[in-house]
N, C-alpha and C positions, 0 to 999 in steps of 0.2 A: 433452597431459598438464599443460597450465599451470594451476593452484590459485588464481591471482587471479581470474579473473571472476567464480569462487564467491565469493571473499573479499567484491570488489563487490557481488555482490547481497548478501550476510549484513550487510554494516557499511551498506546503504543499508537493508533492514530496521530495524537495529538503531536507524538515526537515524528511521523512523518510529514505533517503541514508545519515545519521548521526550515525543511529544505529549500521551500521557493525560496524563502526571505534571508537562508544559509547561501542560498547561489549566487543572490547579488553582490557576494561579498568575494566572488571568483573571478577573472578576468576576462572580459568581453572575450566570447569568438570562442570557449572553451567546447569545446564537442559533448553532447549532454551521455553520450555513448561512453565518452571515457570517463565522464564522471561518475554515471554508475558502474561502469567496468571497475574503478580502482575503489568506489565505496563498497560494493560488491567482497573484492581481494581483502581489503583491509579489515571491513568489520567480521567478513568466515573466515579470513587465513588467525585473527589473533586469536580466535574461538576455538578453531581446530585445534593451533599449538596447545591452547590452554587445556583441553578436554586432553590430546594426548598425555599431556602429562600428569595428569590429575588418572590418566589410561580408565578413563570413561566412554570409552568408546572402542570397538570391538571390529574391525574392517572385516575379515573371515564373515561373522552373523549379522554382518550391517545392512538393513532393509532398503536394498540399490534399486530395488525398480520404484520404492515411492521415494524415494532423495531424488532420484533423476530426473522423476516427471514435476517434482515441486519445484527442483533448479530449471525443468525446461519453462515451467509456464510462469515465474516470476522473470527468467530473462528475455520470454517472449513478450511478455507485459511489457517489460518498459522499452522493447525493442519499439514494439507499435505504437506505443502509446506517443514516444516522441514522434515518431514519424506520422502520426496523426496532427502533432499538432504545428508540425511544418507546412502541413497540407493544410489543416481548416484552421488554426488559428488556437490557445492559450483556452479561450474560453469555449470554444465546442466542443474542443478535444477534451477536454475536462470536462466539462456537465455531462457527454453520452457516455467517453469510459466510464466516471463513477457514479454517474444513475442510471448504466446498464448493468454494474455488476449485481448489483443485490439482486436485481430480478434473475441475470444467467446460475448466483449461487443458489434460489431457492429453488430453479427448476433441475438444476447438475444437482442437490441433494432429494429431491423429490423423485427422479427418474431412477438413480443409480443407488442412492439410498434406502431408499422408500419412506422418508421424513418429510410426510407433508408441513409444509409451512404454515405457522397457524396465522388464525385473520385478524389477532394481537399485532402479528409479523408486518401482516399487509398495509395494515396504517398506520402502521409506524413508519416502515417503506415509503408507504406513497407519501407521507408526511416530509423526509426528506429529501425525498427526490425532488420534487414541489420546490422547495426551500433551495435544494444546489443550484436549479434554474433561475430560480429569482436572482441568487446570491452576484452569477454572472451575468446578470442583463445590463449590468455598467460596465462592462471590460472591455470597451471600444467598439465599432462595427465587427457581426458577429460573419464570420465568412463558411456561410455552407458549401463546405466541396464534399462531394459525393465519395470520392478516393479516402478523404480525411474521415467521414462519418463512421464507413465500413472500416476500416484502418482500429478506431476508436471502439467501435462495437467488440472488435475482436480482440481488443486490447481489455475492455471489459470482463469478455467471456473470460481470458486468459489470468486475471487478476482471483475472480469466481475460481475457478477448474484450481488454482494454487492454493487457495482458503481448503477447499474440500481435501482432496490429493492430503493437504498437510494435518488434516483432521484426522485422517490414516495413516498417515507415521505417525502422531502423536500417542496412538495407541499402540505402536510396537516400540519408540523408543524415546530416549529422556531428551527435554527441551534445548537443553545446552546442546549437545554433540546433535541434534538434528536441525537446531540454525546453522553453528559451524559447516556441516556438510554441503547441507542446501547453496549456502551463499558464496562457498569455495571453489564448487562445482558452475554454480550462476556465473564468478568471473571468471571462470577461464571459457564458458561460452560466449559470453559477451568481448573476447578479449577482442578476436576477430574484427569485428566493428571500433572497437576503439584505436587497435595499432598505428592505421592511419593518419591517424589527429599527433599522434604521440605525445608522449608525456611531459614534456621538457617544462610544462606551463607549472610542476608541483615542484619545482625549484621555490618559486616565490611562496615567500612565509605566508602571505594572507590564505594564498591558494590550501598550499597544507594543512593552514588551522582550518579550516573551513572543510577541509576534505575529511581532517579523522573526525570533526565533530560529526560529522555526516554519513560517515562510517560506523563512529561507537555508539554514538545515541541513537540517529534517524535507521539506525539498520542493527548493531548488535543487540541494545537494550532495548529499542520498539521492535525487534521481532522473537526477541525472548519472551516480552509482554505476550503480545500477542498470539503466539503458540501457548502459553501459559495459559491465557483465558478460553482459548480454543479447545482446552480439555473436558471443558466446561459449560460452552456456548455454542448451541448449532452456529453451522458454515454460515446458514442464511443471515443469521440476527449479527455474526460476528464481520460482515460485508456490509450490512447498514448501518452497523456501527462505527466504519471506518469509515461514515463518511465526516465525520468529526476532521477529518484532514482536512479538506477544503475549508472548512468554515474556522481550524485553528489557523490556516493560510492565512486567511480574509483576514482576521481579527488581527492577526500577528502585521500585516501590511498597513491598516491604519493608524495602530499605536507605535508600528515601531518604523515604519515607512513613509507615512504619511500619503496614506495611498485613499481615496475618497467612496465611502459607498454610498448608494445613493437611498432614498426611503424605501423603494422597492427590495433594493438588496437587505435593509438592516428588517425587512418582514421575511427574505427569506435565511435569515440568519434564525430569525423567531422559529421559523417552522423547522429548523434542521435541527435547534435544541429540543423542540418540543417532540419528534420523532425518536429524540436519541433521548431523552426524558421516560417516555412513554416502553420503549424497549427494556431501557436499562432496569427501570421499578417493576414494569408489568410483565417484563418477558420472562422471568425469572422461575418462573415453574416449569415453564417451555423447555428449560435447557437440557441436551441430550448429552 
């Protein structure tokens, strides 16, 4: 009946919808590949240092087939995900990746688990999913491109398959030394895709304040949260819980951006609280 590990995943959401509103504050034309490549580097390489020396971490017994497939499906995530939304645009690429994940985690923990999703689960679910839709029906002409949807979907799945994947290393090894891993191993696959752009842009101070903020908070401490409450929270409920990001985006864009939502959007702001209301009180027996 304990309410923190939701709390974890919500406030480790919350520290990822900081980023949009962290990005405008980096220099037009920066490739979004090397930004997560160097937040990637920055927030697992100071984790791993730290974990080795504290020698909380064991390489010889280190659990490498679920670190590898965690680091493959969060650097596939954000590989597609942008390239989704070069293709259909900000707002499609956003509503289908993150109101397709929750549906890909309950059916990857129902197939391979055997954790059917409870119907608490489901309208909660549909309750924000409903609400992400609404949230983006003001973000300009919406551009369906069929390449960008699939792109999107898969970027989905890939966010899903990382929740789960990391629910099982959770149970063979401690929070700290299994972000460090994850996220050290993420950027050096990601490096590839970013070499091109090259770095030269994190000379300028604003870039680098921006970039460790984005590193330490939006990635070492929102994913230490969040594996924290994942010990505690099915895969399922801890993907609709994350959809708190979008909606701290929104929120954070008109009080600190001055970014406009319109009545449609601030009902589905309603519905995405009231899903993430309804999970976080009601889901709480649920938790595996």
């Amino acid at each position: 009946m304990n309410v923190l590990p939701f709390v974890f995943v919500l406030l480790a959401a919350m520290l990822w919808g900081t980023v949009g509103t962290t990005q405008t504050f980096l220099t037009e034309g920066v490739s979004p590949f090397a930004v997560a490549s160097v937040r990637s580097a920055i927030g697992g390489g100071i984790l791993l240092l730290a974990v080795i020396g504290m020698r909380k971490i064991s390489f010889r017994h280190w659990s490498w087939k679920w670190t590898i497939l965690a680091a493959l499906a969060i650097a596939l995530f954000q590989s597609l995900f942008f390239s989704s939304v070069r293709y259909t645009g900000v707002a499609v690429g956003t509503v289908v990746t993150i109101g397709s994940s929750p549906v890909f985690a309950g059916i990857i923990e129902w197939l391979f688990w055997k954790i059917r999703p409870s119907k608490l689960w489901g309208i909660a679910t549909g309750l924000a999913i409903v609400g992400c839709i609404l949230l983006f029906t003001n973000r300009g002409e919406a551009v369906v491109d069929p390449i960008g949807v699939c792109l999107a979907l898969a970027a989905g799945f890939m966010f899903a398959l990382y929740t789960n994947v990391s629910k099982q290393l959770m149970q063979r090894e401690e929070t700290l030394p299994a972000v460090a891993m994850t996220f050290t191993i993420c950027a050096v696959m990601l490096l590839p895709f970013a070499v091109g752009e090259g770095f030269s842009w994190l000379k300028e101070g604003a870039n680098f304040a921006a970039m460790l903020f984005m590193a330490l908070a939006a990635t070492s401490i929102a994913y230490l949260l969040f594996l924290s409450g994942l010990k505690k929270v099915s895969s399922s409920a801890a993907v609709t819980l994350s959809l708190a990001e979008p909606l701290t985006a929104a929120l954070l864009g008109v009080f600190l951006v001055g970014e406009y939502l319109s009545p449609l959007s601030w009902l589905g702001v309603s519905l995405l609280l009231g899903g993430i209301v309804v999970l976080t009180f009601g889901g709480r027996k649920a938790t595996s």
